[in-house]
C-alpha positions, 0 to 999 in steps of 0.5 A, spaced: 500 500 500 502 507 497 502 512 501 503 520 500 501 527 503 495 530 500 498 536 498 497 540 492 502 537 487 498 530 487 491 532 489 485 537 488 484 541 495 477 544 495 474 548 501 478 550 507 483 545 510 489 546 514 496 542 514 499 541 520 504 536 523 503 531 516 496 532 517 491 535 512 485 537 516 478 539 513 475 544 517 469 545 515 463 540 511 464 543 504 471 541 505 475 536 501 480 532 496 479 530 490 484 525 487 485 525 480 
């Protein structure tokens, strides 16, 4: 199993999120990623 940081480079951020610690937190419920 791969893992990455959903960051901007791999994934579309929607809505406010916060990356803290290797942790990408969604804030708010129209928050999200999308992978693509």
């Amino acid at each position: 199993m791969k893992s990455f940081l959903a960051n901007e480079d791999n994934v579309k951020i929607l809505g406010r999120t916060l990356q803290e610690d290797g942790t990408r937190w969604l804030i708010l419920s129209a928050s999200g990623i999308e992978f693509s």
